[in-house]
C-alpha positions in Angstrom: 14.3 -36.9 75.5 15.2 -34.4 77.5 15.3 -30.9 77.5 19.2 -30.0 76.8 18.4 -32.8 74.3 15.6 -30.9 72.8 17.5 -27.6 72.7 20.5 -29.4 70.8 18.3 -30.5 68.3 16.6 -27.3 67.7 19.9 -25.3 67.6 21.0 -28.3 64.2 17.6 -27.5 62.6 18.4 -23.5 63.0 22.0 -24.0 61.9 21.1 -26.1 58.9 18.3 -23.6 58.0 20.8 -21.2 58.2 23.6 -22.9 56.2 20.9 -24.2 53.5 19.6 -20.4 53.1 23.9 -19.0 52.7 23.9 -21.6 50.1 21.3 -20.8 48.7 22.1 -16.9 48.4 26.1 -17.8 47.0 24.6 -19.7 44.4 22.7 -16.8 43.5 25.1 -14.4 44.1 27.8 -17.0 41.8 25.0 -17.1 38.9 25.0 -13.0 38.4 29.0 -13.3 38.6 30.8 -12.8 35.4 32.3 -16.0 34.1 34.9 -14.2 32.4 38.9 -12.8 33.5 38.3 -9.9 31.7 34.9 -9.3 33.3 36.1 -10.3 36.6 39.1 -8.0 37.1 37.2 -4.7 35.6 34.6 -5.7 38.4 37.4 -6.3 41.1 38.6 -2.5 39.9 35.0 -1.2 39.2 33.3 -2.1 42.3 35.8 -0.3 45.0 36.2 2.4 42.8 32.5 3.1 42.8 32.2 2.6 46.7 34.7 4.8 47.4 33.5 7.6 45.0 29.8 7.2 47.1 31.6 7.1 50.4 33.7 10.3 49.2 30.3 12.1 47.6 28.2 11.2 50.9 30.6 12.4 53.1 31.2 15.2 51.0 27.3 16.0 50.5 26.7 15.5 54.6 29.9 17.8 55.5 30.9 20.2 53.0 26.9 20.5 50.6 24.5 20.7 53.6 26.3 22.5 56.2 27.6 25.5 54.0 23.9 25.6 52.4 22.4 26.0 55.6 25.4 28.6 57.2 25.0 30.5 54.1 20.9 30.2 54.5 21.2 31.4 58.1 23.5 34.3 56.9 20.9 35.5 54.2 18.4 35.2 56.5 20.1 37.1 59.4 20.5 39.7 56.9 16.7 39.7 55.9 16.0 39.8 59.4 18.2 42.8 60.0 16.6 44.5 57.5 12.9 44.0 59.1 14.2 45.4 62.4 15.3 47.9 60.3 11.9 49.1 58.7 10.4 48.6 62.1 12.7 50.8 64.4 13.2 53.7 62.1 9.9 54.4 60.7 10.9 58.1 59.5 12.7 56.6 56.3 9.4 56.9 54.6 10.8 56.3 51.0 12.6 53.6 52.2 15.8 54.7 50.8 17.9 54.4 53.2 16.8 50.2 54.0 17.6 49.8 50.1 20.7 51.5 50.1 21.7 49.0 53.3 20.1 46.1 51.3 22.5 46.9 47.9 25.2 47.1 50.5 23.9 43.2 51.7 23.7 42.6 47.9 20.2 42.7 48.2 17.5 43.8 45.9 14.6 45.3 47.9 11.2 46.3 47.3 7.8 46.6 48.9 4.6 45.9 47.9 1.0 45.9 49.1 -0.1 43.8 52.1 -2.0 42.1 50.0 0.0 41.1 47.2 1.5 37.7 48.7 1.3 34.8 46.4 -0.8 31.1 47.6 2.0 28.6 49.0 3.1 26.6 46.2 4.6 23.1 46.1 7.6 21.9 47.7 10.6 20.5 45.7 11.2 17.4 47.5 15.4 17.3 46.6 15.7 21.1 46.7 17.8 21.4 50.2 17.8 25.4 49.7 14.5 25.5 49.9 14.2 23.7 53.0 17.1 25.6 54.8 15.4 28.8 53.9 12.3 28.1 55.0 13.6 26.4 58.5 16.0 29.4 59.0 12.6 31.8 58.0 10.4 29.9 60.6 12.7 29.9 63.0 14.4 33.9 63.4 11.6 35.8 61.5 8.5 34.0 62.5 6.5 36.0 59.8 4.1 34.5 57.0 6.5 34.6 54.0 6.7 32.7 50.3 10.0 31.9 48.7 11.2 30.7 44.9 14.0 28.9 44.9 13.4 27.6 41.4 11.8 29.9 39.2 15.0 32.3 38.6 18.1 30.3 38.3 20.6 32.8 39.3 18.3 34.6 42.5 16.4 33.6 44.8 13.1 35.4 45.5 11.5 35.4 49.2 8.4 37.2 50.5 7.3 38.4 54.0 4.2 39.6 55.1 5.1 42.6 56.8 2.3 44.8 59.7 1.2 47.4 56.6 3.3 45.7 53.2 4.9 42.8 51.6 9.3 42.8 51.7 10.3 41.1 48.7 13.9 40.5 48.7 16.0 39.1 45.9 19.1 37.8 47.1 21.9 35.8 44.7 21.7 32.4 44.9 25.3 31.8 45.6 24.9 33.6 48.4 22.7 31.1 50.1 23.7 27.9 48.5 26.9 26.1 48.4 27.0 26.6 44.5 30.5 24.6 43.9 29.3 21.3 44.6 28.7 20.3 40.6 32.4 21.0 39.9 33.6 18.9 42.9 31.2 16.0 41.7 32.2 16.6 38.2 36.1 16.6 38.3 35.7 13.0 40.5 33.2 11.3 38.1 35.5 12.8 34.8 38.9 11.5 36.3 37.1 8.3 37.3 36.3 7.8 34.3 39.7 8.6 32.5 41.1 6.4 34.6 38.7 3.6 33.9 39.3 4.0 30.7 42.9 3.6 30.7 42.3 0.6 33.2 40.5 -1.3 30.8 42.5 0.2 27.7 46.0 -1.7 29.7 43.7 -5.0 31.4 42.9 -5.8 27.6 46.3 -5.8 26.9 47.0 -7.8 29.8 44.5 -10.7 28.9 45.3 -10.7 25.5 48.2 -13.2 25.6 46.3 -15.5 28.3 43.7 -15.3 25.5 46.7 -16.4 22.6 47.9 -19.5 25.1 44.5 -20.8 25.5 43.9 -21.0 21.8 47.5 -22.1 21.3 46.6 -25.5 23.9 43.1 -25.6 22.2 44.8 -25.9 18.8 47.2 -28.3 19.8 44.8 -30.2 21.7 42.8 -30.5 18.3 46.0 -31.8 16.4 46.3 -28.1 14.9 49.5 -26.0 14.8 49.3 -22.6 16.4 50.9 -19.9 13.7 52.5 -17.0 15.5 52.7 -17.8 18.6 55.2 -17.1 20.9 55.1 -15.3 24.9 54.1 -12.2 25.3 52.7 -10.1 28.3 53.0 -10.3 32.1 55.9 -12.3 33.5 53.6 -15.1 35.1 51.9 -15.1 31.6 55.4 -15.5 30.2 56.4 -18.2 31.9 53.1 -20.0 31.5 53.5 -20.0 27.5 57.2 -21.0 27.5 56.0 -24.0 30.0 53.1 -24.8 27.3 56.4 -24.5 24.6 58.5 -27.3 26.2 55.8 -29.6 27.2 54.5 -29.6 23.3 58.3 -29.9 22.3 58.4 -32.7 24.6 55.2 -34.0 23.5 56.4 -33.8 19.6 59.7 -35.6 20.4 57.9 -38.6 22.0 56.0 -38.9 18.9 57.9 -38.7 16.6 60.7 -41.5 18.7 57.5 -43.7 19.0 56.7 -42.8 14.8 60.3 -43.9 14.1 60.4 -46.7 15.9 57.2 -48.5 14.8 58.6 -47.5 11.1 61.8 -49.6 12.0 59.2 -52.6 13.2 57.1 -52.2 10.4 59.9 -52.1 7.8 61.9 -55.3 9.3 58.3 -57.3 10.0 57.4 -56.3 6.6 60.5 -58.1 4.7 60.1 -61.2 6.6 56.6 -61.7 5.4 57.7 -60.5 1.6 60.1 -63.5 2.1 57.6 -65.6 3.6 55.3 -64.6 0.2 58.3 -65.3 -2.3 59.0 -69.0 -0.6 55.5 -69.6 -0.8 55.5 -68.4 -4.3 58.3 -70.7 -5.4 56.9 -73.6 -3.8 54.0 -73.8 -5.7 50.4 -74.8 -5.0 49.0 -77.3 -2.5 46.4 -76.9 0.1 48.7 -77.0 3.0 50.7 -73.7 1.3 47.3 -72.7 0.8 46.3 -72.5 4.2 49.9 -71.1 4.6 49.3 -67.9 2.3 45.8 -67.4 4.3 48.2 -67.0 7.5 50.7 -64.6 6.1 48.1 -62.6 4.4 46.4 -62.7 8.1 49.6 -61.7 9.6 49.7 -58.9 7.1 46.8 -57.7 8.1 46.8 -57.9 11.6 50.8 -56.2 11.2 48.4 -53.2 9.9 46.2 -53.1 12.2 48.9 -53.0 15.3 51.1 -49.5 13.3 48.1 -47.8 12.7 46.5 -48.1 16.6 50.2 -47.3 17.7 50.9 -44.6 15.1 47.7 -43.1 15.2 47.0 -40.1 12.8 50.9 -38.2 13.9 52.6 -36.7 11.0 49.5 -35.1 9.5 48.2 -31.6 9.4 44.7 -30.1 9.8 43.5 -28.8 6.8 40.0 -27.7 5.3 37.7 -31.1 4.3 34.8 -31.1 2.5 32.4 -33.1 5.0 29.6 -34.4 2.4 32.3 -35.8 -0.5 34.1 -37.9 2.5 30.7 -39.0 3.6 29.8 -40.0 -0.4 33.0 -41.7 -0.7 31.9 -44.0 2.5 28.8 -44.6 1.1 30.1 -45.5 -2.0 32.6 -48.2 -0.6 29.7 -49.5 1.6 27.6 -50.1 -1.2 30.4 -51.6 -3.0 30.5 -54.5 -0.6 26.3 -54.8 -0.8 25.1 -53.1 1.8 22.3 -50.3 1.3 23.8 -46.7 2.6 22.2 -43.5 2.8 24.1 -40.0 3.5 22.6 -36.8 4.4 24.7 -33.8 5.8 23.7 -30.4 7.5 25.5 -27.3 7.6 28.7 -25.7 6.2 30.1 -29.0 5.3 33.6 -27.7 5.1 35.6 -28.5 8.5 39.4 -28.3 9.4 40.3 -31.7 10.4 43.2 -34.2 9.3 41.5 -35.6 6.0 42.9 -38.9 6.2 43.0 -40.4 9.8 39.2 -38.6 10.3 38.5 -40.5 7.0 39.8 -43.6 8.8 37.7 -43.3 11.6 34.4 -43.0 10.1 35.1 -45.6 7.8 36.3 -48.1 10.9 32.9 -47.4 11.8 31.0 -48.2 8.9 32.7 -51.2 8.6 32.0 -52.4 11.9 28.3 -51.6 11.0 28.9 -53.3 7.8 30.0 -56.5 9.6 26.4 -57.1 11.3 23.9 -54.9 9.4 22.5 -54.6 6.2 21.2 -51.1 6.4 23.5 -48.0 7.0 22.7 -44.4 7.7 25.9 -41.9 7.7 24.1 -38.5 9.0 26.3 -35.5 9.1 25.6 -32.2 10.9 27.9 -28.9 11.4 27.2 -25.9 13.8 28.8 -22.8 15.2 31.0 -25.3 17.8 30.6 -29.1 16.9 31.0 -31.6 13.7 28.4 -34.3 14.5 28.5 -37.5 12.3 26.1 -40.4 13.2 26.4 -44.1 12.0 23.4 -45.5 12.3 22.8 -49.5 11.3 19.9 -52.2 11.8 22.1 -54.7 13.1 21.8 -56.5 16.7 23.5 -53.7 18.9 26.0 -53.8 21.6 24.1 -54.5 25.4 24.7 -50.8 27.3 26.8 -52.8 29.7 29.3 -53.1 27.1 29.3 -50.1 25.0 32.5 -48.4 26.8 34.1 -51.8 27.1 34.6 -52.3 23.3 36.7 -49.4 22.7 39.5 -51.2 25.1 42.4 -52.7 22.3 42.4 -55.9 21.3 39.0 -56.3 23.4 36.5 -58.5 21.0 33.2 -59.7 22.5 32.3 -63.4 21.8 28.7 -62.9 19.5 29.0 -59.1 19.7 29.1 -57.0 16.9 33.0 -57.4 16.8 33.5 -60.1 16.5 35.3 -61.0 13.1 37.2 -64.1 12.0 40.9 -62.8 12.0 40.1 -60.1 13.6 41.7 -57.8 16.1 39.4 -55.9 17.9 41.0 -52.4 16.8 38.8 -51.0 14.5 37.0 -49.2 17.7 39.7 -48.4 19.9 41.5 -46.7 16.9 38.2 -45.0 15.5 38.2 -43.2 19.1 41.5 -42.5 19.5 41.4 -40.5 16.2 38.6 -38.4 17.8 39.7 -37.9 20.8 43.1 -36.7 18.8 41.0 -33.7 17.5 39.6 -32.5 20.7 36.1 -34.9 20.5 35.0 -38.4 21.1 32.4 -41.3 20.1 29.8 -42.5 22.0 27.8 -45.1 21.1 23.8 -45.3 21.6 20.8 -46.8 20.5 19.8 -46.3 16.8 16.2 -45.4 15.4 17.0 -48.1 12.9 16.8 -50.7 15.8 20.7 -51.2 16.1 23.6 -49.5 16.9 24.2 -45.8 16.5 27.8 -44.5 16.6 28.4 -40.4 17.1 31.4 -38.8 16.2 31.9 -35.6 18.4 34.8 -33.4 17.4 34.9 -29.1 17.8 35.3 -27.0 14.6 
């Protein structure tokens, strides 16, 4: 290998390092994202808002805070300063009245105390920038031993300087050295920040709301629920997504209810021939060949039955409140009817809002289909805060795993599978899920405990 050969390949381990660690930090970054719109946009007005108000304060802290504390430091301590030359040139003011009458003209208080009388050095505030201009301005045009308080009196500031034969202690206003408008400036931004978050989040809420009303409007109507109430409101873009969701469920409606009318035409016209074929039958009389012929019809009949109810499915009914356990009871009942042992048990608040009679239908296709090749049923019910769970659990021979998604195709029956039913027409499945998946969940089909087949019914409360 050679050596640009070498250098390529190192530069592809560095650049997938390097792509593995920025994927690694966005999907860190993605998991502390909100997931929410609502969420989202305060952030997206939140986050600038807050940069610019610490770009603003920084810039108004470096410019504006520190530089007029210290001008107004240096000031004050010019003045001090003064003063000392003051005491030193014109030693014949021996009262010192005429330095304090300057001083009150400074705004100064000034007095003078023994040479001894100057406090131990205390602690410095660490965040106290008056403090440190003073004593830098002190340092630097007085070069005298001195002691300041910046913090014990909040209105004046107290400074001491060791003096040939006496201790100066001046008391000088505190607005006088420090830049004393700062809070208000701070203040005012944070406070009309704030009012305008407020009103930010008081008009985004109003904002989300009607996204909020179309997604439950398509949830409910992808359950097979009506939405009450609902009609477009908001934003324009918001507008025009509800009056799409409007036509598309009108459209979706109409094709229903053409399909729902037409298979009520079949039905009705199929329906009289066989009634004719019965009453011919009828008047014949009895023979084993018209027998055999009855068995057909009454096949046909069935089969007739079977086709309208896949193709209809559960249209035409509403969602309403079900007790759970007493459709569950009324399975077990009719399983036990037909000599099979069946066993209930349900969990939760057992009443759910589903379409009574085509959920009824599913469940019971189900236990049927169980019933065909088991002996022993379980029908286990279980409601939470999101999901209705019902399990059909049997000790019959199973479906292989291979199969299991297969027999929910129509008309689909596996030769020795579990259905596989004389005159039957490989529905029962395909119309059990269909149901489901009409209120917003599925089936699934698994191994059961009992050693057979167990089937779960998903569907959202």
């Amino acid at each position: 290998m050679s050596t640009l050969d070498t250098g390529l390949t190192l530069i592809r381990n560095a650049a997938g390092r390097v792509s593995a660690a920025n994927g690694w930090i966005g999907n860190a970054f993605k998991g502390w994202m909100p997931t929410g719109l609502y969420a989202r946009a305060l952030l997206i007005m939140i986050v600038p808002m807050v940069i610019l108000q610490t770009v603003v304060a920084g810039v108004f802290m470096e410019r504006h805070y520190n530089t007029v504390t210290r001008r107004l430091s240096t000031a004050v301590v010019q003045d001090i300063a003064a003063l000392i030359d003051i005491y030193t040139i014109y030693p014949q003011d021996k009262d010192r009245a005429q330095l304090r009458r300057i001083a009150r003209r400074m705004q100064f208080t000034v007095d003078f105390l023994p040479a001894g009388d100057m406090p131990p050095p205390g602690p410095k505030p660490f965040f106290n920038l008056l403090d440190q201009a003073l004593s830098a301005q002190i340092g630097r045009q007085i070069s005298r031993p001195f002691w300041i308080d910046t913090v014990g009196n909040s209105n004046l500031v107290e400074i001491r300087i060791l003096l040939d034969d006496a201790v100066m202690r001046v008391f000088a206003q505190r607005s006088a050295a420090y830049a004393s408008n700062s809070e208000i400036f701070l203040f005012w931004m944070v406070g009309t920040s704030s009012i305008l978050l407020i009103v930010s989040v008081l008009f985004l809420r109003n904002q989300i709301k009607p996204i909020l009303r179309l997604a439950d409007a398509a949830e409910s109507f992808g359950k097979g629920r009506e939405a009450p109430n609902f009609r477009p409101r908001g934003a324009r873009e918001v507008r025009r997504a509800a009056h799409a969701f409007l036509e598309m469920k009108a459209r979706v409606e109409r094709t229903i209810e053409q399909r729902t009318a037409m298979l009520s035409g079949v039905s009705h016209d199929l329906r009289t021939i066989l009634t004719r074929f019965k009453l011919e039958l009828a008047l014949i009389g009895d023979s084993p060949e018209l027998d055999a012929m009855r068995k057909d019809v009454d096949e046909m009949s069935g089969m007739l039955e079977d086709y309208l109810a896949f193709a209809r499915g559960d249209s035409g009914e509403n969602a309403q409140p079900t007790d759970m356990t007493l459709a569950l009871e009324e399975l077990r009942s009719d399983a036990e009817r037909n000599g099979h042992q069946t066993t209930t048990a349900f969990r939760g608040l057992p009443v759910v809002t589903v379409k009574p009679a085509s959920f009824k239908r599913c469940l019971a296709n189900l236990v049927s289909n169980a019933a065909r090749h088991a002996k022993t049923i379980a029908i286990t019910g279980q409601r939470d805060h999101r999901y209705l769970t019902v399990m059909v659990d049997d000790d019959g021979p199973g479906i292989p795993a291979n199969m299991r998604e297969e027999v929910f195709k129509p008309f689909l029956r596996l030769d020795g599978a579990r259905n596989q039913d004389e005159g039957g027409t490989g529905l029962g499945l395909a119309i059990a899920r269909d149901i489901a998946r009409s209120h917003g969940g599925d089936i699934t089909l698994s191994d059961s405990p009992m050693g057979g087949l167990r089937a779960t019914v998903r569907v959202p409360v």
